[in-house]
C-alpha positions as CSV (number, residue, x, y, z in Angstrom):
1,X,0.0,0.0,0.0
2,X,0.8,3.5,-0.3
3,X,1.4,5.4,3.4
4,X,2.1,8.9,4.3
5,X,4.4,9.1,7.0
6,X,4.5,12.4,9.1
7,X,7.0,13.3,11.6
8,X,7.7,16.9,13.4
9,X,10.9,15.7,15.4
10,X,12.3,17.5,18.6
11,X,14.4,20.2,16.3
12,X,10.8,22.0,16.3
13,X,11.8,23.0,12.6
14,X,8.9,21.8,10.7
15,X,6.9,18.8,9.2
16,X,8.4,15.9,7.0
17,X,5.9,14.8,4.7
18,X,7.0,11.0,2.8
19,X,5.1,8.4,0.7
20,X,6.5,4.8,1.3
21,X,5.1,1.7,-0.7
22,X,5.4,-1.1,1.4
23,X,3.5,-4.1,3.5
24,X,4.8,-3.3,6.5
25,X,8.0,-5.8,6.2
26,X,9.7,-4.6,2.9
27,X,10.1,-1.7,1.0
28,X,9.0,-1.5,-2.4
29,X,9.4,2.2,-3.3
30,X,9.7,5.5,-2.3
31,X,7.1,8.4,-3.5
32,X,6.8,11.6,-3.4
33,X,7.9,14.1,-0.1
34,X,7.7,17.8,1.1
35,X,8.2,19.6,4.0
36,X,6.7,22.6,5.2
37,X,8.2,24.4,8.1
38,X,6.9,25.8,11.2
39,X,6.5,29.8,11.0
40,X,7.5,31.8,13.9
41,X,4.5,32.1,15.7
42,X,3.8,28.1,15.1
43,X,7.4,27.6,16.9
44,X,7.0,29.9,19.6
45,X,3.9,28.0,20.6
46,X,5.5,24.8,20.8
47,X,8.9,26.2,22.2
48,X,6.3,27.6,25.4
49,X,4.8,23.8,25.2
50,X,8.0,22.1,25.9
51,X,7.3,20.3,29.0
52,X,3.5,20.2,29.2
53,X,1.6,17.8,29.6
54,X,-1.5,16.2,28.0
55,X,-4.4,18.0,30.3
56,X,-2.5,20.8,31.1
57,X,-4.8,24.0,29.5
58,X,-3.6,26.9,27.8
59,X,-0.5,26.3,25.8
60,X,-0.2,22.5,25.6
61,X,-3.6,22.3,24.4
62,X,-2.5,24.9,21.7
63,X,0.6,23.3,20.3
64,X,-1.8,20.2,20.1
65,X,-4.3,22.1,17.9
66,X,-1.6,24.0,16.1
67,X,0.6,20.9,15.6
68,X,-3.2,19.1,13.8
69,X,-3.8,22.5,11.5
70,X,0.0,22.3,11.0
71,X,-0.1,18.8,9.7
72,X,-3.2,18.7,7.5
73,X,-1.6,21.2,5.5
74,X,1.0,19.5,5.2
75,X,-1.2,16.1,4.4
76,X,-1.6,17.2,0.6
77,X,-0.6,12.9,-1.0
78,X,-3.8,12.0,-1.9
79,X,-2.4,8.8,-3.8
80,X,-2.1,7.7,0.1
81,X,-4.7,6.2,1.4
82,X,-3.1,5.8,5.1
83,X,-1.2,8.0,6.9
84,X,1.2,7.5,9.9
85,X,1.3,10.8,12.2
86,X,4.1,10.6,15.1
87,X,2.7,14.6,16.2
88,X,5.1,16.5,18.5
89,X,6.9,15.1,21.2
90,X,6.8,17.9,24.1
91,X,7.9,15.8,26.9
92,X,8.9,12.1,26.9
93,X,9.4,10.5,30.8
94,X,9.5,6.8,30.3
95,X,10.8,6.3,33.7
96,X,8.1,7.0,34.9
97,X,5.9,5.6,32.3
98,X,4.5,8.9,30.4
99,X,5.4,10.2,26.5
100,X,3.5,13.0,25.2
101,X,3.1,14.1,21.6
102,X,1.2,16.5,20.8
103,X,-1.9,16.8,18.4
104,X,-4.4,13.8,18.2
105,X,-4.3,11.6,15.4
106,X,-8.1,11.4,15.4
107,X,-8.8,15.1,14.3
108,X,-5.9,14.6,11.6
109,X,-8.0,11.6,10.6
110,X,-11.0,14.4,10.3
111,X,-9.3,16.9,8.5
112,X,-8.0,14.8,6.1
113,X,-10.7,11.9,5.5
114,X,-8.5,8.8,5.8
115,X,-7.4,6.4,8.4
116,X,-4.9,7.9,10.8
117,X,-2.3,5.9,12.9
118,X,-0.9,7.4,15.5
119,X,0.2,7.8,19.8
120,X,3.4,5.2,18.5
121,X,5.1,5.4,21.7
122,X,2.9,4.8,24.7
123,X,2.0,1.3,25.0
124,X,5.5,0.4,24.7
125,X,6.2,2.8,27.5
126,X,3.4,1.4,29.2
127,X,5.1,-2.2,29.4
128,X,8.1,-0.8,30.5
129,X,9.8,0.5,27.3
130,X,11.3,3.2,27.0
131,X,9.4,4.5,24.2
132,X,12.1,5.5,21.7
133,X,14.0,5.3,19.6
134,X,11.0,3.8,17.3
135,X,12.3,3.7,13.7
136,X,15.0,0.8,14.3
137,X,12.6,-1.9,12.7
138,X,12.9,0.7,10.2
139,X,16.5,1.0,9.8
140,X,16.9,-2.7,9.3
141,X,14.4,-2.5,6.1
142,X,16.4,0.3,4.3
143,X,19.6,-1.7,5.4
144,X,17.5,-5.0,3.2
145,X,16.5,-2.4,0.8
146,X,20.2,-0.8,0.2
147,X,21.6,-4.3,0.3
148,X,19.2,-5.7,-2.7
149,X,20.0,-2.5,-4.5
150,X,23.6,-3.2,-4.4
151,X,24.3,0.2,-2.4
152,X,25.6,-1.5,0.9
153,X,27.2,-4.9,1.8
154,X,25.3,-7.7,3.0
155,X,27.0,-6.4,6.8
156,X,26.1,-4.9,9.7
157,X,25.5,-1.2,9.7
158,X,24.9,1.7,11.8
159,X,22.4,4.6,10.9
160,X,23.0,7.5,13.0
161,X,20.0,9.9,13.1
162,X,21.0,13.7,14.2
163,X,17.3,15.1,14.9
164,X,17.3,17.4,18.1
165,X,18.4,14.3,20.0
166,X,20.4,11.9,18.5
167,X,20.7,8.1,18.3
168,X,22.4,4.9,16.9
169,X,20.7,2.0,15.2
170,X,23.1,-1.3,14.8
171,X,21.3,-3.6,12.3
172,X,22.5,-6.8,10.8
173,X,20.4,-6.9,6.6
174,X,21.2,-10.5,7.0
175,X,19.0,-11.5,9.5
176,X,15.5,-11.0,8.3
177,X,14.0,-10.3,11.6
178,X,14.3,-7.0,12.9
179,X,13.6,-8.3,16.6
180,X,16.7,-10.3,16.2
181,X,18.4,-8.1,14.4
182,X,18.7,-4.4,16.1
183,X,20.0,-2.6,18.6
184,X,18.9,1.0,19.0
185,X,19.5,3.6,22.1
186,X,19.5,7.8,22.1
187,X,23.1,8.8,22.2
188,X,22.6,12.4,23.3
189,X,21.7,15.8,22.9
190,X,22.3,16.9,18.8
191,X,20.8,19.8,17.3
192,X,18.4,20.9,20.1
193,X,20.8,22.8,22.1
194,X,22.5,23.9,19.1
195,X,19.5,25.4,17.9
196,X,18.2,26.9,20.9
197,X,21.8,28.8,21.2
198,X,20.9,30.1,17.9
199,X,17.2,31.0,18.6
200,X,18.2,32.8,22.0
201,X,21.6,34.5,20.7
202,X,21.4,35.3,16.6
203,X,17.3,35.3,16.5
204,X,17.9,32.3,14.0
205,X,16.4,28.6,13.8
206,X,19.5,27.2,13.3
207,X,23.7,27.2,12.7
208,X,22.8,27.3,8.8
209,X,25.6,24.4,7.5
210,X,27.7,25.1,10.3
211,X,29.4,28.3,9.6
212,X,28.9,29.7,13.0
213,X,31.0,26.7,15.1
214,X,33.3,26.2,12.6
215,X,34.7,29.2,13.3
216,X,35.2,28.8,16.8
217,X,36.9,26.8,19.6
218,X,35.4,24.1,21.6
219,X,36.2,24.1,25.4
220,X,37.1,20.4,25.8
221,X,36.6,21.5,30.1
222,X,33.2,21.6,29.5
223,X,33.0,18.9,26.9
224,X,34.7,16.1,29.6
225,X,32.4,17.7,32.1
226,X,29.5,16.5,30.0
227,X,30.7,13.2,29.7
228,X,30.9,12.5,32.6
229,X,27.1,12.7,33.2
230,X,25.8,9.6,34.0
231,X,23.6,8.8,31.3
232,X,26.6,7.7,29.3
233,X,27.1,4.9,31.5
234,X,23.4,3.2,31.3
235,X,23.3,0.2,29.1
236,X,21.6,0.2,26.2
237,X,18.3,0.5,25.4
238,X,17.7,4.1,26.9
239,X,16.1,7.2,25.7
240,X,16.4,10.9,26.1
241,X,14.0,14.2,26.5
242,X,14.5,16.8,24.0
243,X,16.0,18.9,27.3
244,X,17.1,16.1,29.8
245,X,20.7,17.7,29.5
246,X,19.5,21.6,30.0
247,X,23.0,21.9,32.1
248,X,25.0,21.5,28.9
249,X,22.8,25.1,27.6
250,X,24.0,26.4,30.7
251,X,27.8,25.3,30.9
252,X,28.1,27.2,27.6
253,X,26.7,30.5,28.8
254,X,29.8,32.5,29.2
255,X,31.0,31.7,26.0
256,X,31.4,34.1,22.7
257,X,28.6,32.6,20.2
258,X,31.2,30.7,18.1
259,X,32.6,29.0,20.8
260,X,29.4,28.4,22.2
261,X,28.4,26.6,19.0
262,X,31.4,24.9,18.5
263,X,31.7,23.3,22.5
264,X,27.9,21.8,21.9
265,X,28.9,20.5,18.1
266,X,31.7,18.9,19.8
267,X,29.9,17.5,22.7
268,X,27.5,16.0,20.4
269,X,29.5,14.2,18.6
270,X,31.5,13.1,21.6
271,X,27.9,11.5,22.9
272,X,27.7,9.2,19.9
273,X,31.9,8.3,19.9
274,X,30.7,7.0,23.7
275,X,27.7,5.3,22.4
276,X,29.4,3.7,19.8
277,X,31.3,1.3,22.9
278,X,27.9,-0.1,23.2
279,X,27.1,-1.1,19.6
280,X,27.3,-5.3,19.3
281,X,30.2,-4.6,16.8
282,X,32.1,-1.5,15.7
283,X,31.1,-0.1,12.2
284,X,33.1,0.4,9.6
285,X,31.4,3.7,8.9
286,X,28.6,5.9,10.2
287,X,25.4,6.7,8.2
288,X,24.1,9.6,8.9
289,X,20.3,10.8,8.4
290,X,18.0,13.6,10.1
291,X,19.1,17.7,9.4
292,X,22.4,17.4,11.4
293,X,24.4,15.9,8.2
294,X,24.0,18.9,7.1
295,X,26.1,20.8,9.5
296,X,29.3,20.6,8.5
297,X,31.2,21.2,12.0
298,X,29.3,18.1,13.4
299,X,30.2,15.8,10.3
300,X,33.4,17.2,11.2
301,X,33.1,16.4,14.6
302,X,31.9,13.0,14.3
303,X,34.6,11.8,12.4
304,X,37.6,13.3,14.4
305,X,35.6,11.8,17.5
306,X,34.6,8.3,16.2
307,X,37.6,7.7,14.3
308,X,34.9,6.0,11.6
309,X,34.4,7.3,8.3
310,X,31.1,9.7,8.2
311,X,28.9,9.4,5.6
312,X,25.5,10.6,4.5
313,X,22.9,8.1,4.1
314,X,22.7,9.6,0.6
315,X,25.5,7.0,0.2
316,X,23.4,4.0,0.4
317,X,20.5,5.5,-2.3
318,X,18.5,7.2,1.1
319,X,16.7,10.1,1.4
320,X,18.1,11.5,4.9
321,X,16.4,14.1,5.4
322,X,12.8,12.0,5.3
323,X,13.9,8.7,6.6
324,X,12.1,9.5,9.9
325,X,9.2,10.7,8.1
326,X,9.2,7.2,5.8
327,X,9.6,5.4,8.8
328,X,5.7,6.6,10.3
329,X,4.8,5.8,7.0
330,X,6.4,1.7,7.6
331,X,4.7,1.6,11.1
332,X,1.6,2.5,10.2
333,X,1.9,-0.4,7.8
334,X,3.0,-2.3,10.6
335,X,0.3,-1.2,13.3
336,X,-2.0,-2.0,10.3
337,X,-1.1,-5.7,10.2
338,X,-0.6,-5.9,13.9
339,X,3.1,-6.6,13.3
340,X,5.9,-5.5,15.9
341,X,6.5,-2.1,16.1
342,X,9.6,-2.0,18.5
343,X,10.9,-5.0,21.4
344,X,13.6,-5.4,23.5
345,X,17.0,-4.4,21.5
346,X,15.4,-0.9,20.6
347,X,13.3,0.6,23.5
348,X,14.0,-2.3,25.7
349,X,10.4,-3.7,26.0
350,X,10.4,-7.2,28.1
351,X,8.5,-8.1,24.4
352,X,7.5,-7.5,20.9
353,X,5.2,-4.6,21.1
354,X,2.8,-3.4,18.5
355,X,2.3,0.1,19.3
356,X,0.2,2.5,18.3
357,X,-3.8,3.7,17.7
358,X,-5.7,3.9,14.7
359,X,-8.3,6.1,14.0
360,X,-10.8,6.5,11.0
361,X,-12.0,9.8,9.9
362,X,-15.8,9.2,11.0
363,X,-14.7,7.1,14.2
């Protein structure tokens, strides 16, 4: 079938809008995609949001409204009869067993007249998962899909998605069952802080291509410091809130903007060389998806960190800028078909979990 896939990630940029043909277990090609971004006033709403709640009136019941209008504009694939919606995660708490993203999938389904699948992440939360990262699963079918198009070996690879958090997928394309075959975890803060710097400092939505910390110096004190929280030495599977390391925003404070930029590239980067000790076996190169790859100082970064060659996922044939986006689109498939959506080597479910909600536009 044909699925729209929609995803407005933590980077509070914007909506990624992908058509993926597919049953749910392979890929069988990729249509058409947009993106429409969030205008000032749309991001100031959900920047005020961060945080909330679902029942909390006044602004987290605005962001969820704005976050629906948002993405029915953005619906415009009528060759897709099903759409996957992830909405806007504003706060994500799995240890104690809460996720919230923002805008109901059943007034999408409304505004748009088809059947909507959506609220992906609490019912594995609810068995003790921690809810993210959810497009592993997903990883492994590109890896199957790259491998059959001759793009990548028939190895294991790793897919590192820079969104406003970031995180590693380990997947083996030989294996044909993405249960037995991933291991996923959050590696850190990525663009979010960088972005916020930018919001609060230059009045801009982000480091455009990483001209602002390449210019500057990072302060390897406060880099080490940062390390040295003690998320980096959980096991793997483990998840992160857009703003669960608001002290790293803080330790940079007193730094000229450049620097500033340049100490949270570097500390990025950093997180994923540490997450990289937890991976079953060490890559021989990163791909790299989500709007990160396209700043320059964190490639940089990455690969004087890592030691691994850094690559876009453009490498392997793949759209990185919509993978999350095509991945919605494949677990709504998935939901669909009551297939897993997510188990214990990616959120760290005690089991396979199907998660998410479907919703029909008269229901």
């Amino acid at each position: 079938m044909l699925v729209l896939g929609m995803m407005s990630g933590t980077s509070l940029d914007g909506v990624d809008a992908a058509v993926v043909e597919t049953d749910g277990e392979a890929i069988h090609g990729f249509g058409r995609s947009a993106y429409r971004p969030y205008c000032a006033a749309e991001a100031a709403v959900l920047h005020a949001a961060l945080g909330r709640w679902p029942g909390e009136e006044g602004v987290a019941e605005a962001a969820a409204l704005s976050v629906v209008a948002h993405a029915a504009l953005a619906a415009d694939f009528p060759e897709a009869a099903l759409i996957g919606y992830h909405g806007q995660t504003l706060a994500h708490d799995p240890a104690r067993g809460r996720t919230h993203q923002a805008g109901q999938g059943w007034r999408l389904a409304r505004a748009t007249g088809r059947r909507v699948v959506w609220d992906f992440r609490r019912e594995d939360v609810r068995q003790g998962g921690e809810g993210a990262p959810l497009v592993p699963f997903f990883h492994h079918a590109l890896a199957r899909w790259a491998v059959a198009q001759g793009r990548l070996a028939a190895a294991p690879v790793v897919f590192l998605n820079l969104g406003g958090v970031g995180n590693l997928t380990w997947c083996d394309p030989r294996q044909p069952d993405p249960l037995r075959a991933c291991i996923a975890f959050d590696t850190g803060p990525a663009n979010a802080p960088l972005n916020d710097l930018m919001r609060a400092r230059r009045g801009l939505a982000r480091d455009e291509g990483g001209a602002l910390a390449t210019a500057g110096t990072p302060d390897e004190t406060v880099v080490e410091a940062f390390l040295r929280h003690e998320y980096f030495t959980r096991p793997a599977p483990k998840s992160l809130d857009r703003d669960a390391f608001a002290g790293l925003s803080a330790a940079v404070a007193a730094l000229a903007d450049a620097d500033a930029a340049a100490t949270l590239v570097h500390a990025a980067a950093a997180a994923v060389a540490s997450g990289l000790g937890l991976l079953p076996s060490r890559p021989e190169m990163l791909l790299v998806c989500g709007g990160g790859r396209h700043n320059a100082a964190i490639m940089a970064a990455l690969e004087s960190r890592s030691r691994l060659p850094v690559r876009p996922v453009e490498a392997a044939g793949l759209d990185g800028d919509m993978i999350e986006a095509q991945g919605f689109a494949w677990l709504a498939a998935r939901v669909l078909r009551g297939l897993p959506t997510s188990g214990p080597g990616t959120t760290g479910a005690p089991r396979a979990i199907c998660g998410g909600r479907i919703s029909a536009p008269a229901g």
